[in-house]
Every structure is written in C-alpha cells, then in structure tokens.
C-alpha positions in Angstrom: 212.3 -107.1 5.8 213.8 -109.6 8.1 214.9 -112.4 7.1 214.7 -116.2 9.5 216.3 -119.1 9.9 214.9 -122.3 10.3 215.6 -122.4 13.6 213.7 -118.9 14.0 216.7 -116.9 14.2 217.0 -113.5 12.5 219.3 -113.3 9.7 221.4 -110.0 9.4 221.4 -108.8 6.0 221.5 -105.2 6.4 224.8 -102.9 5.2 227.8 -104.8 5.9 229.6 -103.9 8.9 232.8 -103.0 7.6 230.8 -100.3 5.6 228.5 -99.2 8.4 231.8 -98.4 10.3 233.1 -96.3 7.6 230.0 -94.2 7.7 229.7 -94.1 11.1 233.0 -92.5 11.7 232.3 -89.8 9.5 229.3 -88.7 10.9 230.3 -89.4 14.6 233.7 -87.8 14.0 235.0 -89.2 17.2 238.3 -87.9 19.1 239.0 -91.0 20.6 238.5 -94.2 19.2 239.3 -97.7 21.0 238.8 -100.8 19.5 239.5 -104.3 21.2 239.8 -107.8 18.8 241.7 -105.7 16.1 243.1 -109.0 14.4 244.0 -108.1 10.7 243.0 -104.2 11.0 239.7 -104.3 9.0 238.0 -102.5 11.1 240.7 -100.2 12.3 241.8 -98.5 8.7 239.1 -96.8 8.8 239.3 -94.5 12.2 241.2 -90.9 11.5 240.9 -90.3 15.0 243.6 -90.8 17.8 243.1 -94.6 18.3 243.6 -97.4 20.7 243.9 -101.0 19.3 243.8 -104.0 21.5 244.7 -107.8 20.4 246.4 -110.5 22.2 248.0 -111.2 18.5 247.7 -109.0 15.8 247.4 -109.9 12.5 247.7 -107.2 10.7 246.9 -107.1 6.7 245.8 -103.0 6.5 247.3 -100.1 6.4 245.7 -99.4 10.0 247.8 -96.3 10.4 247.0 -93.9 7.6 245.9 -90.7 8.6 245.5 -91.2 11.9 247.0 -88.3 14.5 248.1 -90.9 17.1 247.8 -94.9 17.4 248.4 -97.0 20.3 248.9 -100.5 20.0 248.8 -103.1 22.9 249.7 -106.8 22.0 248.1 -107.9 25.5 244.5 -109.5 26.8 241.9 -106.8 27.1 241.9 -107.7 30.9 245.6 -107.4 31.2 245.1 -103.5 29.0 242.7 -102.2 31.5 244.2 -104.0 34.5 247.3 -101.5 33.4 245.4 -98.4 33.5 245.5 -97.6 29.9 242.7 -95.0 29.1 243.5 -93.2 32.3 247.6 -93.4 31.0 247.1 -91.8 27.8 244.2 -89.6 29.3 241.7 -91.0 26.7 237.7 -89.7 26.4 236.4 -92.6 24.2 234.2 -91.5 21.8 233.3 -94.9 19.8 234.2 -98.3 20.8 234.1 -101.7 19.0 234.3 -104.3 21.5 234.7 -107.4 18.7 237.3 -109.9 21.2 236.6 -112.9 22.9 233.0 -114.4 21.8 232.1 -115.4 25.5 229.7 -113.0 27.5 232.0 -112.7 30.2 234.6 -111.7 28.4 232.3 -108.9 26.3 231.2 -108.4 30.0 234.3 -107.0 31.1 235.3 -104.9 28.3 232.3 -103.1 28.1 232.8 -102.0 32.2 236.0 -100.9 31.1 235.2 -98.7 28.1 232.4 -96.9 30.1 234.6 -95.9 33.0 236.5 -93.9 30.1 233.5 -93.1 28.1 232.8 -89.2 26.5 229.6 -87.6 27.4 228.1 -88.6 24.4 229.9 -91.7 23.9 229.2 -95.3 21.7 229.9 -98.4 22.0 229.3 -100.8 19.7 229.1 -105.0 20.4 229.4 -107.2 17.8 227.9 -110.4 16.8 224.5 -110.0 18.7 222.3 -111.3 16.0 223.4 -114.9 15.2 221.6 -116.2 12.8 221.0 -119.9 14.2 221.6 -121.0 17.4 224.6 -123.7 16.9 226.9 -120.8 16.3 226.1 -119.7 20.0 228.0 -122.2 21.4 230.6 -121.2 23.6 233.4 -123.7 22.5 234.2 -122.9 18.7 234.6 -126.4 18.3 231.2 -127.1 19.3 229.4 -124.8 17.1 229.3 -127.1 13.9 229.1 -124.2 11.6 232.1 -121.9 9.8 230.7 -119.1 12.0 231.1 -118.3 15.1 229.7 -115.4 17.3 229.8 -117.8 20.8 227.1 -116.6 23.5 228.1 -112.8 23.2 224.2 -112.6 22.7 223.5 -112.6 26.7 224.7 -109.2 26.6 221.6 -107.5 25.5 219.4 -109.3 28.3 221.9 -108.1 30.5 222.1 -104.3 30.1 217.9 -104.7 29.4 217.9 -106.0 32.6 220.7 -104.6 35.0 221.1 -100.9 32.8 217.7 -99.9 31.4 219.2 -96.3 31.7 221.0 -97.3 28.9 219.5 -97.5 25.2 220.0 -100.2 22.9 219.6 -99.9 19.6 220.2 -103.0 17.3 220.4 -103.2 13.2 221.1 -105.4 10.8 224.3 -104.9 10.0 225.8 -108.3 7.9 226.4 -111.0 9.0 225.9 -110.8 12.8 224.7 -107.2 13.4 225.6 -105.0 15.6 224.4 -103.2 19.3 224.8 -99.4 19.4 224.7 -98.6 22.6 224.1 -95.0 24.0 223.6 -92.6 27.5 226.5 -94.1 29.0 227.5 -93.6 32.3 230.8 -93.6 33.5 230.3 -93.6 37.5 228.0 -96.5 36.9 228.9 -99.6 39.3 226.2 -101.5 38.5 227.6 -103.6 36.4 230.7 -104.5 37.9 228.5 -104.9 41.7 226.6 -107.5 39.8 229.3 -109.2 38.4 229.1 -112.4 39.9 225.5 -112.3 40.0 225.1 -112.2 36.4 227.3 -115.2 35.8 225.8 -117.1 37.5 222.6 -116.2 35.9 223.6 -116.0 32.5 226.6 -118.6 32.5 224.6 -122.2 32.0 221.9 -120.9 29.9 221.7 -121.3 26.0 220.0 -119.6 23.7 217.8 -122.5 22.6 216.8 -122.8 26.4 216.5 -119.0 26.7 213.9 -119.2 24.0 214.9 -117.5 20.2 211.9 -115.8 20.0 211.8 -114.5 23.3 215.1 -113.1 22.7 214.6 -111.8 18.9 211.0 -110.2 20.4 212.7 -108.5 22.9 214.2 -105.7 20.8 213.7 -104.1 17.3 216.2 -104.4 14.7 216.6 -101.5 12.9 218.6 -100.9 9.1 221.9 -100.4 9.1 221.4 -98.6 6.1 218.9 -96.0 7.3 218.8 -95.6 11.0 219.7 -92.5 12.6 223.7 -93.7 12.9 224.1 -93.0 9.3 222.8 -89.1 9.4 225.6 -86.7 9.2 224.4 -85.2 12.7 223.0 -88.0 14.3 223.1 -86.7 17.3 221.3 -83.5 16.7 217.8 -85.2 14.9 215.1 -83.5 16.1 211.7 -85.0 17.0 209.9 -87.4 13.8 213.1 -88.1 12.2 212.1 -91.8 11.9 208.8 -91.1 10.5 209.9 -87.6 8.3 211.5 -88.6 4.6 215.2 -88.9 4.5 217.3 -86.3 2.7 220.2 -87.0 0.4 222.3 -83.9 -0.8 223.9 -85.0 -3.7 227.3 -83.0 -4.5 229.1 -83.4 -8.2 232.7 -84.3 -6.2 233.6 -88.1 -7.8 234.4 -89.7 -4.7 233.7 -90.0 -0.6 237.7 -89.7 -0.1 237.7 -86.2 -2.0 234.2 -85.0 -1.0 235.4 -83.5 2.1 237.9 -80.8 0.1 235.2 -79.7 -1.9 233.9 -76.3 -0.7 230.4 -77.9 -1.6 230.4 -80.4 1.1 231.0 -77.4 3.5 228.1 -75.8 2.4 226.1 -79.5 2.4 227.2 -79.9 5.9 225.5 -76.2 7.2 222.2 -77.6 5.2 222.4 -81.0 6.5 222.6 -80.1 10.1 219.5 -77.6 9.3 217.2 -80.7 8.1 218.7 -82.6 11.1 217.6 -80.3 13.8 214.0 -80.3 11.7 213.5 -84.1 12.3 215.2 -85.6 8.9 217.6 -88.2 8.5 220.5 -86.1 6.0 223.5 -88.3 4.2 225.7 -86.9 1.9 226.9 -87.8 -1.1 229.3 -87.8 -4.0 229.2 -89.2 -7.4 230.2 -92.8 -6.6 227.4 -93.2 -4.0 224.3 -91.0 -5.8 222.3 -94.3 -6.3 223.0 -95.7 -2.9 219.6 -94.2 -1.3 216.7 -95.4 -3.2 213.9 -95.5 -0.1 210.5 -94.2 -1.7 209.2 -90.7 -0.5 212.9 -89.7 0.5 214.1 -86.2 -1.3 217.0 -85.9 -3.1 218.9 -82.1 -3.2 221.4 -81.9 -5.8 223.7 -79.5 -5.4 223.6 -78.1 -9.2 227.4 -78.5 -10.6 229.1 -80.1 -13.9 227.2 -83.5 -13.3 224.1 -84.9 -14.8 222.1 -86.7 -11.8 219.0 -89.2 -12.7 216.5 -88.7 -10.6 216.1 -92.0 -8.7 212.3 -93.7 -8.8 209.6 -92.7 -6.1 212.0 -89.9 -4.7 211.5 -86.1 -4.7 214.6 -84.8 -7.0 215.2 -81.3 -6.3 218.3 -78.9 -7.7 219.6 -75.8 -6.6 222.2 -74.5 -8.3 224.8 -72.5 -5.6 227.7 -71.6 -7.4 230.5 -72.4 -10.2 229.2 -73.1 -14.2 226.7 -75.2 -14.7 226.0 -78.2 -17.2 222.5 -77.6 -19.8 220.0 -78.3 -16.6 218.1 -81.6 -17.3 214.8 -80.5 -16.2 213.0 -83.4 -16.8 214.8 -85.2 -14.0 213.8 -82.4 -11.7 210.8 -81.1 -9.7 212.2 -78.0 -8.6 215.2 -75.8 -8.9 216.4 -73.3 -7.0 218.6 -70.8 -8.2 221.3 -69.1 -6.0 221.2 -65.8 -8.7 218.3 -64.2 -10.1 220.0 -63.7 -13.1 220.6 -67.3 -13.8 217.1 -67.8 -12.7 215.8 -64.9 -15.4 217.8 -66.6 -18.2 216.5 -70.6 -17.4 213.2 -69.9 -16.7 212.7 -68.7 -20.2 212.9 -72.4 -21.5 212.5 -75.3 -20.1 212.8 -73.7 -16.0 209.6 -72.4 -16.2 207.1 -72.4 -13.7 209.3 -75.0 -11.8 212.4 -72.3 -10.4 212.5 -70.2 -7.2 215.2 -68.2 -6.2 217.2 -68.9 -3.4 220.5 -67.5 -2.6 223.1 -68.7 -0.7 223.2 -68.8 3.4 225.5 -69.1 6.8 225.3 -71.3 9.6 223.8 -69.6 12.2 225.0 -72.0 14.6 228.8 -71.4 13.5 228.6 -67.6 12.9 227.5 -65.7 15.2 227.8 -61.8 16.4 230.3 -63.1 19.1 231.1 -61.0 22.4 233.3 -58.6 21.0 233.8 -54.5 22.2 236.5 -53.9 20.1 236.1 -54.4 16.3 239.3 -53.1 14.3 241.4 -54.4 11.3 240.4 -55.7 7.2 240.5 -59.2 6.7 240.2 -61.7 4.0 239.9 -65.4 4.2 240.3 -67.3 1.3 243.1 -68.8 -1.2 245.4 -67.1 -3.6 244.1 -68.0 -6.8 246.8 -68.7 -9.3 247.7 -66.6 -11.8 245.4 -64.0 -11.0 244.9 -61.0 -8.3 242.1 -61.5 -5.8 240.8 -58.0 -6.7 239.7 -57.1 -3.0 243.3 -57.7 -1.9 244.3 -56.0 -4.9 242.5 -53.1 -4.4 242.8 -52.7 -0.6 246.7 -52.8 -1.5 247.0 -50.4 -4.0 244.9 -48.5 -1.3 247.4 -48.4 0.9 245.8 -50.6 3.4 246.9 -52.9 5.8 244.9 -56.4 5.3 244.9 -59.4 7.5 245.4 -62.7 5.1 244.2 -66.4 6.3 245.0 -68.1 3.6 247.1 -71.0 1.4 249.4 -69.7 -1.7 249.9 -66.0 -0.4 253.2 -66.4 0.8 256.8 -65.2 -1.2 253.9 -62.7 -3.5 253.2 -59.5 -3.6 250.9 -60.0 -0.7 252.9 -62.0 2.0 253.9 -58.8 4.3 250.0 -59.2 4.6 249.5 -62.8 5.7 248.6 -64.1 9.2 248.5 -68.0 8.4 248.2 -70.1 5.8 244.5 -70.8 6.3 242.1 -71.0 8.9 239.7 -74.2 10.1 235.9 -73.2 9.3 235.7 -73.5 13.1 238.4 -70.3 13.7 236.8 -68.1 11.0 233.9 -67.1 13.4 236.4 -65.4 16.2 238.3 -64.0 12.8 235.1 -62.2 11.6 233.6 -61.0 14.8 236.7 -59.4 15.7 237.1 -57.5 12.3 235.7 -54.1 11.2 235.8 -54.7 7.5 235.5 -58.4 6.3 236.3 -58.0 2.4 234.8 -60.2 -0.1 235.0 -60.9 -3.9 234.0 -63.4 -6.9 235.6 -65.6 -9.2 234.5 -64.4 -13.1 231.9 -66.6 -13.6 230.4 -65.9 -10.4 230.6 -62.0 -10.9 229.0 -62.4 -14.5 226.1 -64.8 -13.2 225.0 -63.0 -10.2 226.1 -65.5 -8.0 226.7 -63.6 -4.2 228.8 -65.6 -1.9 227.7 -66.7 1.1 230.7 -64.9 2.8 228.5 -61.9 2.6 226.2 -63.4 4.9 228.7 -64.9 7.4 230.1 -61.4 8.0 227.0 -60.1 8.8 225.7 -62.9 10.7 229.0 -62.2 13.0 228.4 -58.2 12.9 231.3 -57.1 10.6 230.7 -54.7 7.6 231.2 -56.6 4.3 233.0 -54.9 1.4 232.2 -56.8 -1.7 232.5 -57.5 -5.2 229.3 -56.3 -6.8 227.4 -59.2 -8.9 224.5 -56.9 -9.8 222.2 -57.3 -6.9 221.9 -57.9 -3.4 218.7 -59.3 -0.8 216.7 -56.5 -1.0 216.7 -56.9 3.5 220.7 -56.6 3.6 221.4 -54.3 0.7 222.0 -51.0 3.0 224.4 -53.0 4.9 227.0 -54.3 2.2 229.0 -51.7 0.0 230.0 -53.2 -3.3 232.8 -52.0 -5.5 233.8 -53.0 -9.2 236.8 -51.2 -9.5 239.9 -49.5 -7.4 237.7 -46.1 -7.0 234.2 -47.5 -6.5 236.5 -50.1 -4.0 237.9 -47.2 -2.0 234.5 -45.2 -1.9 233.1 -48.5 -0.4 235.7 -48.7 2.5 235.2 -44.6 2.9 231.1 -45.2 3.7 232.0 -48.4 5.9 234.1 -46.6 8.2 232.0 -43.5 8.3 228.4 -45.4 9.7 226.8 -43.3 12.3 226.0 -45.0 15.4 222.5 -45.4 14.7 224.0 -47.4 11.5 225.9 -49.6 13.6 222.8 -50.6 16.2 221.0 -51.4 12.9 223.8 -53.7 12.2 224.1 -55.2 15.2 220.2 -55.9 15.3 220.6 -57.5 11.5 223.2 -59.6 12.9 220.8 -61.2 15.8 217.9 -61.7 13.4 220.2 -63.1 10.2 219.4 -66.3 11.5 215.8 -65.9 10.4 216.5 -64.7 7.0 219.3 -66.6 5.4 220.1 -68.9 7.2 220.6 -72.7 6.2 217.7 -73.3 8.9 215.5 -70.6 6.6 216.6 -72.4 3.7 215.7 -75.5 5.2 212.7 -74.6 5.9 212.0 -73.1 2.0 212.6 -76.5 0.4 210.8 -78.4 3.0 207.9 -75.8 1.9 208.2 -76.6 -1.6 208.3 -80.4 -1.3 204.8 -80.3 0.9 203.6 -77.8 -2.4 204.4 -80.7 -5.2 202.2 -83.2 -6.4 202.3 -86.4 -4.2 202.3 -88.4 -7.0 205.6 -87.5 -7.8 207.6 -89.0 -5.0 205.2 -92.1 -4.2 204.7 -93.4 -7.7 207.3 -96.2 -7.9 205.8 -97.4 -4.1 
C-alpha cells in the first residue's frame, strides 16, 4: 500500500535498500559490478563479483573486500574515471550498477551514459533516490533542502529516459527510504543520450518538482515491492509469462543461515526446482532457516524441502513438503497439505499414520537444462564425482578398485588414500559435471546408509542418463519402473562386477534405446516434470486452504 506525504509525495517503505541489494546480487550473480558514490562501503560489502568502486573520498567503515575475486578502487570524480577510459582499461562487461553519487540530474546524467557504453547484454543499472518523499528534499543545494534528507533533483531522470529512451524499461519499487529505478534493455551503441545532452539541460535544469507537478510525476510510473517484484526471484531473468499474476513460491531448505545455504547440497537441488517454476511464470525465493517467515503474501506456496527442521506453516499459504533425502524429523502433518516422498518406502511406512491420503511419491530429478546428452562420438572411461567420505569406503570406488579398474575421481578428500592414483581433481563446479558425464561410458553411483536402507535413489542416476552414460548404482530396492532396464545396480563386490559386465556388453540396439531415453528424460524426471506435478497438486487442494487468512 503506498504510503503519501502531505505534500502528495510517495513515501518508500518497501525492503530497505541495503537488503534489496543483498538479494539482488544473489539472484543476478553478476560478473562485473560497478558502483559510483561508494562512501563508507555499505553497499559495496555485499558484491562477490569482480568490482569497481568509484568515490571522490572514500570513507570506508566495511569490510568491502571480502570475497571478492578482484576490486578496483578509484579515489577520483566519476567524470574524471570515465574520462580515463576505465571500463575499457580493465576490459569490464558491467553486469549491475549502482549509480548513488552526486544528487544533481546532471551529474546522474552522465554516469548513466557512461555505464551503458560498458553495459552486458543483459545488464542493470540501478539509480537511487528516485522517490523522495516530499519535495523540499529535491532541492538541488543541500543547504536548501530544510530537511535531514537529501536526494537533490536526481528525480528528472525518469522523465528523461521515458521521454528520450522509451526502448528502455523502467521499473521502480519501494525500496526504503528513497527507492530505487531498475533499469533494463540497455543499449550500449545508444547516442541518444549523450546527442541530447544539452538539450535536456536545458529542459530539465530550471524546473522543480513542485512546478513539474508531484502527481504528474508519481502517476507517471508504477511502483512496484521491493519485496516481491521479479528482482528478488532466483532467476529473474528467466520468468515466464503470468509471473506477476501466478502465486509466488518459496522453497524452504533446513540450512540455518543465507551465508551457509549455498554449501548445502539442498540449495543445489532448490536452484534446478526454482528455475523450473521460473520458466512456468512463478516468482521462486529461497530460503534457509533464519528467513522461513520472511514471505507471508496470501495464496503463495511454500515447498519445504523435508530435513531435520520443524517448519510452521505460515497463515493463508499452501505448505507443501517433500522429503528428498538424508533422515527425517517425526513429519508434522498437520502443518502440511501435501507431502511428497522421494522413496516409496518411506512413503509405504508414513502413509500408515498420519500421511494418509495426503502423500504422493515423487522421486528425485536433473536439470534438463544443465544435463544434457552432449555432442559426444567417443564415450570411454568410469567416473565418479563426489567427496570422500571420512572414515568410510565409498563402496562403488571400492568395488571398482578391488576390480581392478581404472576410475576417474572428481572429488575433495581423495588425495594421499588408497584412492589418489585414481584422482583427476579435487572437485568439479556443477557447471563442469555435464562435459564429465557425457564423455563417460560408465558413471558410477552409490548411497550413504540411510539413504540405501530408506529407498532413497539419487538424482545422480538421473543426471547420467539425462547426458547418455550407463549408470552403475547402489541398489536401494527399487527403481522408476521407465528407467529400470537402463541402470544395473549392485549390493556387493560380485553383484558390482556383474553390473559393469552387462553395461559394457549392451547391443547396439541397447544403446539407441539409451540414447532415445536420454532425449526424452527431460519429460519424465525432470525438475520441469516435477514442477509441473506440484503445480498439479496445489490446483487439486481445497482453496480454502491457502486463502483463508485473506
């Protein structure tokens, strides 16, 4: 709801800013980051990207550099850094901008021609202090604004690109105190700007915003929520059609903090489901322990990720679990609507008591826009990707040792064991195990105990298919009844080295089978196909449910 000022202004009382930046750059994920009005490094801690900071004096009171690859500093006037050449010296693609220095148009004017020239292909940039919330802080001398605040006549900007760069699109929220302008489909050869220049002073200079007219210049745009525009999805840039009007989705995972979230094998798997609902029109945020209560917008759905946390389900919002992996707490049912349950044998056991009538199986799935079949003639070699686990033998290593094979190891903790002859590198980005996979003939595959003993199948299972390999895995007791032929499972050395004997004997008519499993994975398992199952339930449930605290 907005909130005005007496003089008709519109107050900004959305997310604060600081904390809208921190979301944003983990769901924009930029390369490049430039900022310009650092001052005491607020706003800078919290970039992990290669940065660019730009101040005539810093004042620095944050640890600005933490875990930043690279950070350039420049003690100079933003005219003075792009005078210099800077973005084209260090070869910089901006990929999110601040432009927060002088608070005169002009000024803002400038900088904003300057970061475009250097801009990505999907670029921001952000302008702050938009959305004063009463006109005496517009006044361009900071001594004339008779109020602590000052944002000075930065405001003309938004007429400006409206009016000069409609190709542009604006999108304003309410980000405390003064708000902010996201603004998108930026061009970099664009000259319209700078041929305008003096034009647009001369327009722009004189005028006021009391003479420009406050409501014709708060009617002129919407303001949108910090909070829950599309800026805050984790793949805002990949929304499909509706998402404005569809019901946001929060996955809820059991890690205790945002800062640790992103280690936990959970948020991987969140991510792949996340960028599903995205592509199928619904805002997606993420979320660990310390922010589970943060989204509490009516008729949203909330997907818990089912580990060795309670959750409360959260007034007027679908609560949904699905339990994936790992132990698992006594479920508390009655804050659920659903459950899914990666293992049918789980599922068997809860929906005895208190699960039933309200579980569905649904096992684990791949990113089908990560693994794919690839492009590869040549498939040769036995891999494994995964950690050591201490103290204990990752049986599929152990096995295809003892067999006297020769296994490719991406992996941490291998190294001065039994197994290091075997290693290739101590890990492998989620983005390299594609190219590792399609490459392979045999992708190997195996459970922790409780995993095994529950029926819980691992979605490496899928990703190897998905990219065309034969997976050798650790049998849990059952398999999707549409992939079954295609893995061989083992549960000890012989029934291991039997498994490897029928996967390298498949007939070629095996093999096209494979290949055409591959190509239509996407369909079955899938988080797409997953997506699409809990979006199936949700329309199946009572309305009531969701709506009632509306």
């Amino acid at each position: 709801m907005k909130r005005m000022a007496q003089d008709g202004c519109v107050c900004a009382n959305g997310l604060n800013y600081l904390a809208f930046f921190d979301r944003l750059h983990q769901t924009v994920k930029p390369d490049w980051y430039l900022e310009i009005g650092t001052q005491t490094g607020a706003s800078l801690a919290f970039s992990t990207a290669k940065s660019i900071a730009v101040d005539p004096v810093f004042r620095l009171r944050q640890d600005v550099v933490g875990q930043k690859p690279a950070l350039y500093s420049f003690q100079e006037t933003s005219d003075a850094f792009f005078e210099a050449g800077r973005l084209k010296q260090l070869g910089a693609k901006i990929d999110l901008a601040f432009l927060d220095g002088m608070h005169l148009f002009e000024y803002l004017l400038r900088d904003f021609i300057g970061t475009e020239k250097h801009a990505s292909k999907d670029g921001l940039i952000l302008l702050h202090d938009c959305l004063p919330w009463n006109v005496a802080m517009t006044a361009r001398q900071r001594g004339q604004a008779e109020t602590s605040s000052w944002t000075g006549d930065v405001w003309k900007l938004v007429p400006i690109l409206q009016k000069y760069r409609p190709d542009l699109t604006l999108e304003i929220v309410d980000a405390a105190p003064t708000g902010l302008v996201i603004v998108t489909g930026l061009n970099p050869a664009s000259r319209v700007l700078e041929k305008n220049y003096d034009a647009i002073l001369e327009e722009f200079l004189d005028i006021n915003l009391g003479d420009y007219g406050v409501e014709r210049y708060f009617s002129s745009f919407e303001i949108l929520s910090a909070q829950s525009c599309r800026w805050m999805s984790e793949f805002p840039l990949e929304l499909g059609k509706g998402w404005d009007k569809n019901p946001d989705i929060c996955i809820k995972i059991a890690a205790p903090s945002q800062a640790k979230m992103m280690s936990w094998g959970d948020y991987h798997f969140a991510r792949g489901l996340a960028r599903a609902f995205s592509r199928m029109g619904h805002c997606v945020s993420i979320a660990s322990q310390e922010n589970w209560n943060q989204i509490t917008t009516p008729g949203g759905i909330d997907l818990v990720l089912r580990g060795r946390a309670q959750v409360s389900r959260i007034p007027g919002r679908y609560c949904l679990f699905w339990s994936i992996s790992k132990s698992m707490r006594d479920m508390n049912y009655d804050q659920a609507d659903h459950v899914f349950w990666a293992s049918p044998v789980l599922m068997q056991e809860e929906i005895k008591g208190r699960g039933k009538g309200i579980s569905t199986l649904l096992p684990q799935a791949f990113d089908a826009t990560v693994m794919t079949p690839g492009t590869s003639k040549t498939r040769k070699d036995i891999v494994f990707v995964g950690r050591s686990r201490a103290g204990q033998d990752r049986k599929a290593v152990q096995y295809a040792a003892a067999a006297g094979e020769d296994v490719k190891i991406w992996g941490p903790g291998w190294r001065d064991g039994p197994y290091d002859r075997f290693v290739v590198a101590d890990g492998a980005a989620n983005a390299d195990v594609p190219a590792i996979y399609q490459s392979a003939e045999i992708v190997l595959n195996d459970h922790t105990s409780v995993m095994t003993t529950r029926g819980l199948l691992s979605n490496r299972v899928f990703d190897a298919l998905a990219c065309g390999a034969i997976p050798v895995s650790e049998d849990v007791g059952w398999l999707p009844d549409d992939i079954a032929e295609f893995v061989y499972t083992f549960h000890d050395q012989k029934s291991f080295e039997a498994a490897l004997k029928k996967a390298r004997s498949e007939t070629a008519t095996k093999r096209k089978a494979r290949d055409a499993l591959a190509r239509k994975l996407s369909a079955m398992h899938s988080f797409d196909a997953r997506a699409e199952v809990i979006l199936d339930t949700v329309a199946q449930l009572e309305p009531g449910l969701a709506v009632a605290a509306e």
